[in-house]
Structure formats: C-alpha cells, structure tokens
C-alpha positions in Angstrom: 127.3 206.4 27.8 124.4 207.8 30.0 122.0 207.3 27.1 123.2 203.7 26.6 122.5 203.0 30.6 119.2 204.6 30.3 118.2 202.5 26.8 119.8 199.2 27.6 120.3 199.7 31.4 117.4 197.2 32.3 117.9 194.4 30.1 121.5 194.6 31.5 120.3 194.2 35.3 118.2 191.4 33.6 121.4 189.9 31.9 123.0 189.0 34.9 119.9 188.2 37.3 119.3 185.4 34.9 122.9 184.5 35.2 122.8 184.4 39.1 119.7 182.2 38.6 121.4 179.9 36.2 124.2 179.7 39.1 121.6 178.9 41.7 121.0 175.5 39.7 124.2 174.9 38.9 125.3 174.2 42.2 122.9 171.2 43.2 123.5 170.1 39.5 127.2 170.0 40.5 126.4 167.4 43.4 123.8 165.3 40.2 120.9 166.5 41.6 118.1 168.0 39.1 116.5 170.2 41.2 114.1 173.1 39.8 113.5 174.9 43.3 115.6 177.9 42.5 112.1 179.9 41.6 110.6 179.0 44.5 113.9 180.3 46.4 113.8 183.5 44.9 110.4 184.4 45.6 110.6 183.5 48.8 113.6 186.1 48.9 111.7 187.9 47.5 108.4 188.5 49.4 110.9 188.8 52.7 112.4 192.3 51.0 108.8 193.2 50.0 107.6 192.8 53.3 110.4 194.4 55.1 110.7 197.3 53.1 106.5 197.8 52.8 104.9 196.5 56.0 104.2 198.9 59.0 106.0 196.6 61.6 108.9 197.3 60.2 108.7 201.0 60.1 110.8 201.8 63.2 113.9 199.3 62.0 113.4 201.0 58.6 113.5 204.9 60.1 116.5 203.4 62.1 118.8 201.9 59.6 117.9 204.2 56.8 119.9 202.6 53.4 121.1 199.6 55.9 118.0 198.2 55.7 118.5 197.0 52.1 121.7 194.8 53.2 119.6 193.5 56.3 116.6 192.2 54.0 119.2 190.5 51.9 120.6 189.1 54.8 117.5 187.8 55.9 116.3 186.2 52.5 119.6 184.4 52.7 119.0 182.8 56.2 115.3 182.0 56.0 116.2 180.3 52.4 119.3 178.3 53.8 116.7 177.1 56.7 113.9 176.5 53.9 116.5 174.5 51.8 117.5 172.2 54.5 113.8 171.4 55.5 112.8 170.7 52.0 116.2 169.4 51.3 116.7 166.8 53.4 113.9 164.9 52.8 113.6 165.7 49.0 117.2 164.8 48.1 116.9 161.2 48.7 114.9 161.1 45.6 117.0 161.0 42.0 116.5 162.2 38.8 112.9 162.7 37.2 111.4 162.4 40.8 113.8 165.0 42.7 112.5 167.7 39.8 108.9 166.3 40.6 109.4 167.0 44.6 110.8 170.7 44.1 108.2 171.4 41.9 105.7 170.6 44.0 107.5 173.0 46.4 107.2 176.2 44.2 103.6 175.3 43.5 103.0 174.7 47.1 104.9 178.0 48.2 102.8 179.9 45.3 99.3 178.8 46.7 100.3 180.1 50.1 101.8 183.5 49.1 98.4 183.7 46.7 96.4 183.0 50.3 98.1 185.1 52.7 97.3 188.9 53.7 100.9 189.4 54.1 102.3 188.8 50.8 98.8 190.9 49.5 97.9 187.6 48.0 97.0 187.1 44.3 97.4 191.1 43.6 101.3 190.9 45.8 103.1 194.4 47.3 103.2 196.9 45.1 105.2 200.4 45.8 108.6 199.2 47.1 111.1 201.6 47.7 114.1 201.6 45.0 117.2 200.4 46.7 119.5 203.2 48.0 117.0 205.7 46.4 118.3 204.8 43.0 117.2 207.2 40.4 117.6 205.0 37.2 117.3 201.4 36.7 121.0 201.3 35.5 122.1 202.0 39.4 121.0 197.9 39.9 124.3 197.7 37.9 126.8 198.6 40.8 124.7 195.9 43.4 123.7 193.0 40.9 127.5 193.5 38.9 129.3 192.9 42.2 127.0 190.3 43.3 127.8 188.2 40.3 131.4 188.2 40.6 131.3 187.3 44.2 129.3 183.9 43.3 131.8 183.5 40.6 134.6 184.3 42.6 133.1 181.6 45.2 132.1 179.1 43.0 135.6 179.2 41.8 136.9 178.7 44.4 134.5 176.0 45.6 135.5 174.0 42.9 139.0 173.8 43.8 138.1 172.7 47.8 137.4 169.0 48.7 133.7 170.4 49.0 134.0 170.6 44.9 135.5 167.6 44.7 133.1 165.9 46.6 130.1 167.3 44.5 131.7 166.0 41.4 132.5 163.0 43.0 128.9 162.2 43.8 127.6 163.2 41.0 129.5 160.9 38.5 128.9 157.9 40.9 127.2 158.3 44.0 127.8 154.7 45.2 131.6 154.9 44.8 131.8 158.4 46.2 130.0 156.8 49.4 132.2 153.8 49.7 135.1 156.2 49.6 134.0 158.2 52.7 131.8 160.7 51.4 128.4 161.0 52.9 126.4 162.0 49.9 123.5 162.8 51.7 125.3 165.9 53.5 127.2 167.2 50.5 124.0 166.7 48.5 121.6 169.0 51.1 124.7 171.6 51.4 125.0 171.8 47.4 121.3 171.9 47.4 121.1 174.9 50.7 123.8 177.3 49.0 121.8 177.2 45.9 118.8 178.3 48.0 120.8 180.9 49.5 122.0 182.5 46.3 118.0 182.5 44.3 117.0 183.8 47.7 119.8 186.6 47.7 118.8 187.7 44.2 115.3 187.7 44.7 115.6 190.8 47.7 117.2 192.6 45.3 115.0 192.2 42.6 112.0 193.0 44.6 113.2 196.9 44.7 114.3 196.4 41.0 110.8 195.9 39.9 108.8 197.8 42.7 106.5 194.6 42.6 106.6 191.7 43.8 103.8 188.4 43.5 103.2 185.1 43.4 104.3 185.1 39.2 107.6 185.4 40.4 108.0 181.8 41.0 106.2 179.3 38.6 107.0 176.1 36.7 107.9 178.3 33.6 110.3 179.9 35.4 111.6 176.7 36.8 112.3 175.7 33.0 113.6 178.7 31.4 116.3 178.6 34.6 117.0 175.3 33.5 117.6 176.1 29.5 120.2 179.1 30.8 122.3 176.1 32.3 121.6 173.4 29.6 122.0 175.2 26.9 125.2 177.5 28.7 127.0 174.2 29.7 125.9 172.3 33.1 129.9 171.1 33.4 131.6 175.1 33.3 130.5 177.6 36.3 130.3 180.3 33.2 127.6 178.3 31.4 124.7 179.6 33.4 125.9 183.3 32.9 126.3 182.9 29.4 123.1 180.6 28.9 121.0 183.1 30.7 122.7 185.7 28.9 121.8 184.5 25.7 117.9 183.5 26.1 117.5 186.6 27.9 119.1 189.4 25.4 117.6 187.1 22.0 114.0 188.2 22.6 114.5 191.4 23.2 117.2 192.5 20.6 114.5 190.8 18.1 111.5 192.3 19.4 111.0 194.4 16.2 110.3 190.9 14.7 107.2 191.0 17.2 105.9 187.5 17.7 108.6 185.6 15.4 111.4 186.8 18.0 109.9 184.2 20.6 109.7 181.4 17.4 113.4 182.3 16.6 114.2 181.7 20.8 113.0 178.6 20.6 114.9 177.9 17.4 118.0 178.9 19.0 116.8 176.2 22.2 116.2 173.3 19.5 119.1 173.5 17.2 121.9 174.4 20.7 120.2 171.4 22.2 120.8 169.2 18.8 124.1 170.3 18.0 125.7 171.3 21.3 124.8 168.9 24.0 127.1 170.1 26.2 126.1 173.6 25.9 128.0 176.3 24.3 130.8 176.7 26.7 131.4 173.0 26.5 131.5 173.3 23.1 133.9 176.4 23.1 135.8 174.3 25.9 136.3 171.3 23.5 137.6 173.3 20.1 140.1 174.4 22.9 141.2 171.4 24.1 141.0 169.6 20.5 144.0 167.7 19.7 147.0 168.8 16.9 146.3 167.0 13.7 148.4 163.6 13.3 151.4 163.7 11.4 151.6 161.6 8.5 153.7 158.1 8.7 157.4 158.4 7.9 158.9 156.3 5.2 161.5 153.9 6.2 164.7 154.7 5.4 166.0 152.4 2.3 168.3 149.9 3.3 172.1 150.0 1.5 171.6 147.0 0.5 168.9 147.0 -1.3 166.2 146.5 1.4 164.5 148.6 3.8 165.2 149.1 7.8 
C-alpha cells in the first residue's frame, strides 16, 4: 500500500483538486451563469498562502501558531476571494452568456499581469520554497486535507441543492424572467452562486500552494479556465458528481497513457470530441438517463372473441 501512495500518491491529490475545481464552476453554472473565473480564484488563493507562509512580515504569526498557520492562510484565501467575488461579481453578472465568460476572463488576465508586476508575488519568477503543510513528508499526506475537503463541498453542495437557495439557482437558471416575477431577485442569488464558487477555487488554491512548493502567475490562465470547464462539460453540468468525475477523467487519461508519449494528449482530446458528440449531457447524465430509462412496452392484448361469433 505504501508503495502505491508513493507511485500514484500525486496524481491522486491531483484527482480530486481538479474535482474541487470542477465544483467551483458548477455552482455559478447552477444559477446559468458561464463564468470561467474559478482560475483566477485559485491563484489568488493561492499567492495569499505563498505569501503567508514565505514573507518575513509574517514570521512572528508563523513562530506563533506553528501548524495553525496552515488553517489561518486557508481561512484567509476564503475571505479575500468571497470579497473579490462580490466586487467582480456584481457588476459582471449582469452580463449573460458569451459576454459573462468574456468579463471573467478579462479578470484572470487582468489578475495575472498584476501578480507578473508585483514584488510581492516575486512577479514573473513567483515564491518558490514553501513550507509542506503540517511538515508532510510525502506527497500522499495531501490525501488526508484535500480527501476531506472534497467531501465537505459535496456534503454542502448536497445539501444546498435541497435548500430554497438550490432551488432558487435552478430556478433562475431555466428562466430568469419567471424566477424574477415569482419573487426571486436573480441578481442576489446570481452574485451568491457566483461568491461561494470563489470561495471554494480560493480554498483549494492555499492548499495547493504547499502541495507544489511553487506558486506563479501560470497558475491561473485562459487554458486553465477551459480545461476546468471540459471537467464539468464533459462530467455532466446538471449532477454535483459530474465535475468530480469529469476532472477525474481528463486528469488520470494523460497520465495513465504517458508511455504513448505525445499520442496520449491526441487520444485526450479524442476522448473530449467523441464525449462531447455522443454524450451531451456528460457522462453522469448519461449514466443518470440508462437509470431512469423506461421498462419496455408490453405488446397489445388481443380482444377476447365474442360467443357469438364477434369480438368484445
């Protein structure tokens, strides 16, 4: 078992950090909005645990709180991403569509020039030499911080779902204009949807910074944008497990074919085209609907003959 953690350990942490990322879209994409900030999010998380756990201004709290310091950089990346989402957010969301994934574009490119400018963030060479979280040995250990951290979003995306919060996302999103004339403000439920998937990129991206030990501005680009979207696409955007299994997928493909050498990322994008083709409503939708398919019709039942000589 301990020479399976050490082998695979890695692309496991990376398993489910894609699957939280998939999750941070998911949630404006419950509400109908296509955003593609959730890279811009988790850099921004990010740098905050780089700089917190690396800067000499922060020496004392770290000496003070020892291993709590890990906790308190999450904590912070989750409040300064909540305020970032609502300032971006609330201007941003009254665009739809084409022109809302345009806007929070615009955002990661706008947050990448500034961290590729700033001393703080070491600009375009980033912080190197972060400390490993709880002085974790082996990669592997990510396992018992990132594993727990997934099932809590699950557990509160769940559970989301089932509020009048989730019903008001799905409410908006399958007709804004009748969710509004009903009494909900889609503005509000649109920026919260929008904020909590902030919070959650944000989240994931202090813990990654001690995962990798580096952290730059290559964190959070376009491409990174769009490979978050494919784990939801091609997972299923309707099911909270479609991220997880989406990013789980177009994560572990390229590197279980990596003997192939360049024709594993030509086989990737195989698996994109023909599970965009064929399964438009990803693969849990399409799991979801061989469920749900109906019991085959029975065939019509004679009439019973008539004694006398007819048919009833």
């Amino acid at each position: 078992m301990n020479d399976f953690l050490q082998s695979y350990g890695f692309l496991l942490v990376t398993l489910i950090q894609a699957g939280l990322l998939g999750l941070s879209l998911y949630f404006p994409l419950m509400a109908g909005q296509l955003s593609l900030a959730s890279p811009g999010f988790y850099a921004l998380g990010g740098y905050v645990a780089a700089i917190m756990l690396t800067n000499p201004a922060f020496a004392g709290l770290r000496d003070t709180l020892g291993n709590g310091i890990f906790p308190l950089t999450w904590l912070a990346a989750g409040l300064l991403c909540a305020l970032a989402g609502v300032i971006v957010g609330v201007p941003a969301l009254r665009l739809r569509g084409i022109y809302l994934a345009l806007a929070t574009i615009a955002f990661i490119e706008i947050l990448r020039v500034v961290a590729l400018n700033l001393s703080i963030t070491g600009g375009a060479i980033g912080i190197f030499g972060i400390p490993q979280a709880f002085g974790f040995q082996d990669r592997w250990q990510y396992l018992l911080i990132f594993g727990p951290m997934l099932a809590l979003v699950l557990a509160f995306t769940y559970m989301l779902q089932k509020s009048r919060v989730g019903r008001a996302f799905r409410a908006i999103r399958e007709d804004e204009l009748a969710a509004d004339a009903m009494g909900v403000p889609p503005t509000q439920y649109k920026v919260l949807a929008f904020v909590i998937g902030a919070v959650i990129a944000g989240i994931v991206g202090s813990m990654s910074a001690p995962f990798l030990n580096t952290w730059n501005a290559k964190q959070g680009t376009f491409d990174a944008s769009i490979a978050i979207l494919a784990f939801v696409l091609i997972g299923g955007s309707r099911s909270m497990w479609g991220p997880v299994v989406g990013g789980a997928l177009l994560t572990a493909v390229p590197e279980l074919l990596r003997f192939l050498q360049d024709w594993r990322l030509v086989i990737n994008g195989l698996v994109l085209v023909v599970a965009s083709l064929y399964l438009p409503q990803g693969i849990v939708g399409a799991l979801g609907k061989l469920r749900k398919s109906p019991p085959p019709a029975r065939p019509p039942v004679a009439p019973a003959p008539d004694p006398k000589g007819g048919t009833l």
